[in-house]
C-alpha positions as CSV (number, residue, x, y, z in Angstrom):
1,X,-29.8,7.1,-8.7
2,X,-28.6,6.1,-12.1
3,X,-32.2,5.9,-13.2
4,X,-34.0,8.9,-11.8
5,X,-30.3,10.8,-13.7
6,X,-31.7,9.6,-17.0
7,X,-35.1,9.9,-16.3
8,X,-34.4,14.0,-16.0
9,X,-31.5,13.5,-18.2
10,X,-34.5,12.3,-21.2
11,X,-36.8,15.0,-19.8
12,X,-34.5,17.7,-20.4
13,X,-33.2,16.3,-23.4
14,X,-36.4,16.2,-25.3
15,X,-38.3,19.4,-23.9
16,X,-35.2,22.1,-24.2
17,X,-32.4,23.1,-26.2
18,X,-29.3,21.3,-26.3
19,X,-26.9,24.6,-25.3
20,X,-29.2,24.8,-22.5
21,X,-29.1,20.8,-21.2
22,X,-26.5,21.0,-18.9
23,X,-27.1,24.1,-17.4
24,X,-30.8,22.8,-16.2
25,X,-29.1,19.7,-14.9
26,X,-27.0,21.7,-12.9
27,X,-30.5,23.7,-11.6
28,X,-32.4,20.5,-11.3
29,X,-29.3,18.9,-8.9
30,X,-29.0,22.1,-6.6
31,X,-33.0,21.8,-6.6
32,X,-33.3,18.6,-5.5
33,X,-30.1,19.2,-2.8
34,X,-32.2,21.7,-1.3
35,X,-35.4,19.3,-1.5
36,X,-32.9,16.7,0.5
37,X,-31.9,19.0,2.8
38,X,-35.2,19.8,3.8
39,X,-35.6,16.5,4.3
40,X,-32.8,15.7,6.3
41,X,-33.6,18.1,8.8
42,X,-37.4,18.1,9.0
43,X,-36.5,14.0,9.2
44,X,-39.0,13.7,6.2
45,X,-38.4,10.7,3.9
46,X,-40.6,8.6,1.6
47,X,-38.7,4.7,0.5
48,X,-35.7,6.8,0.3
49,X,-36.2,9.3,-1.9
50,X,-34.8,12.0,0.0
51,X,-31.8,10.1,-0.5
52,X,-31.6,10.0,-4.3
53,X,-32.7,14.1,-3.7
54,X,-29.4,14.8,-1.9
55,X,-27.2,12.7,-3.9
56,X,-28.3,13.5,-7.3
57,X,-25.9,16.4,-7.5
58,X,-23.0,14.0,-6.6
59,X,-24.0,11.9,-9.4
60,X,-24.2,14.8,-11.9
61,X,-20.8,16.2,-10.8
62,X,-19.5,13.0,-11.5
63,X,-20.7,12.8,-15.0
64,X,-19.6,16.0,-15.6
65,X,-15.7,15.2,-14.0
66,X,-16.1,12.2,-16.6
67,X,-17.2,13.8,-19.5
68,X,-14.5,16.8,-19.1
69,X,-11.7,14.4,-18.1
70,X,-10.8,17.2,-15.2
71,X,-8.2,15.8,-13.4
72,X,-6.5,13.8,-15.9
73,X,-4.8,16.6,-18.1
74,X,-3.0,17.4,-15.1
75,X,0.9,17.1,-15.3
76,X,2.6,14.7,-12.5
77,X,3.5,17.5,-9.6
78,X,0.3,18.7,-10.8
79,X,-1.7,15.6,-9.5
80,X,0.9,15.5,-6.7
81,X,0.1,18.3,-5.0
82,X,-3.8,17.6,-5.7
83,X,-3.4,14.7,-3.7
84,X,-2.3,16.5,-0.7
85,X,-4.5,19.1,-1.2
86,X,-7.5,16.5,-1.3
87,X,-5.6,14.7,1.6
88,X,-5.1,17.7,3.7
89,X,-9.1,18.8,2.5
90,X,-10.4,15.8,4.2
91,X,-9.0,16.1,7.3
92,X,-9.6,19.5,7.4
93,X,-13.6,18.8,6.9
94,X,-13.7,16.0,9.4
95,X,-13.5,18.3,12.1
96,X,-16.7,20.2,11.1
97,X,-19.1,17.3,10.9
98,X,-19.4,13.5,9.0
99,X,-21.5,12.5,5.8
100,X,-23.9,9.0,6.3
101,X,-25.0,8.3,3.4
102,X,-27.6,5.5,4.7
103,X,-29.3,7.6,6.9
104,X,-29.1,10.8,5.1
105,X,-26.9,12.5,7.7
106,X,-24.9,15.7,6.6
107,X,-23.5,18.5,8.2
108,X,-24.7,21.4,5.2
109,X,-25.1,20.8,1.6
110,X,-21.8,22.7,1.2
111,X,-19.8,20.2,3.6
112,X,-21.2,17.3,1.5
113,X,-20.1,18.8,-1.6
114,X,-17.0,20.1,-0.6
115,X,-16.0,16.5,1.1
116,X,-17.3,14.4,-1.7
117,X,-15.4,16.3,-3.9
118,X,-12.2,15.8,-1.9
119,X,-12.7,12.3,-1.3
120,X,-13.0,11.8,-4.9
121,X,-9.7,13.5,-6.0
122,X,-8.2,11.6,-3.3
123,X,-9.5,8.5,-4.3
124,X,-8.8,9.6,-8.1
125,X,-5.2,10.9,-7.7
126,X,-4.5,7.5,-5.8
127,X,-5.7,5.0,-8.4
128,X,-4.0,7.1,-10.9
129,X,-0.3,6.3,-8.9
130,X,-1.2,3.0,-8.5
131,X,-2.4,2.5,-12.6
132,X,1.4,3.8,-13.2
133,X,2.8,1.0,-11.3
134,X,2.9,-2.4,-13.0
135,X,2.4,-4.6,-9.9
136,X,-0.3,-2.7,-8.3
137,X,-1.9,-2.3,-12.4
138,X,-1.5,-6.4,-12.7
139,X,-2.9,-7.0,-8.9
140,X,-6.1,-5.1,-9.3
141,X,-6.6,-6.0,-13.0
142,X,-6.6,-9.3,-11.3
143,X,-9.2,-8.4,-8.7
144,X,-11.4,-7.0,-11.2
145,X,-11.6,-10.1,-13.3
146,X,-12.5,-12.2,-10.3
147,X,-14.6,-10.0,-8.6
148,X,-17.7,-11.8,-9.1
149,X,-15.8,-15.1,-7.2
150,X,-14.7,-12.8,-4.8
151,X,-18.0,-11.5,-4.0
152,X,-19.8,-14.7,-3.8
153,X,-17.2,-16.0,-1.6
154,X,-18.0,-13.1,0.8
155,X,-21.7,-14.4,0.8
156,X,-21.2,-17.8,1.2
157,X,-19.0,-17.3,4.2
């Protein structure tokens, strides 16, 4: 993903206009989410490429959340009540249908927008609370500097 994102990322960079770069990234993603759609439902797929076609607009809206810092100019209730709206999102959307991302399996590309979106404000807003709190900060600062012997572990078992 990250590399077929810089790969158009270059393309774009180099052939058009800088005011115009993240509008045409916006057009390539919602291009290629239809090409993965089409995919998905004719059951068409070439070493997973339909794959990286769905997901690329995830990968761009991600950037762009990054890049803007969206969520984290927020004030406290603010992120609050985005965490329940994220919360009460999700189980909303469950009812109308399930993303797998390994097969390529989604209801619409609107539910797979809409979802991912959700689950990554909830997943945002909840790091965010824990960050604030010093033994949650310390316990996954510590997980994160021993995630390598934590992952090989997991193998050799």
């Amino acid at each position: 993903m990250s590399s077929a994102y810089c790969t158009i990322d270059y393309i774009i960079t180099h052939l058009f206009h800088e005011k115009f770069h993240e509008l045409l990234q916006f057009v390539v993603s919602i291009l290629f989410l239809a090409i993965g759609f089409y995919c998905h439902v004719t059951g068409c797929g070439y070493y997973g490429l339909e794959r990286v076609f769905s997901y690329y607009i995830l990968f761009w809206a991600g950037h762009i959340m990054s890049k803007t810092h969206f969520l984290k100019s927020l004030s406290s209730f603010l992120h609050i009540i985005v965490l329940i709206l994220a919360l009460l999102s999700l189980i909303a959307l469950k009812q109308y249908g399930k993303i797998e991302l390994a097969s390529n399996f989604y209801t619409n590309p609107l539910f797979l927008c809409l979802s991912s979106f959700a689950g990554w404000s909830f997943v945002f807003e909840i790091s965010n609370m824990a960050q604030k709190n010093k033994f949650t900060a310390r316990l996954f600062s510590c997980i994160g500097q021993n995630t390598l012997s934590i992952m090989i572990l997991h193998f050799l078992c």
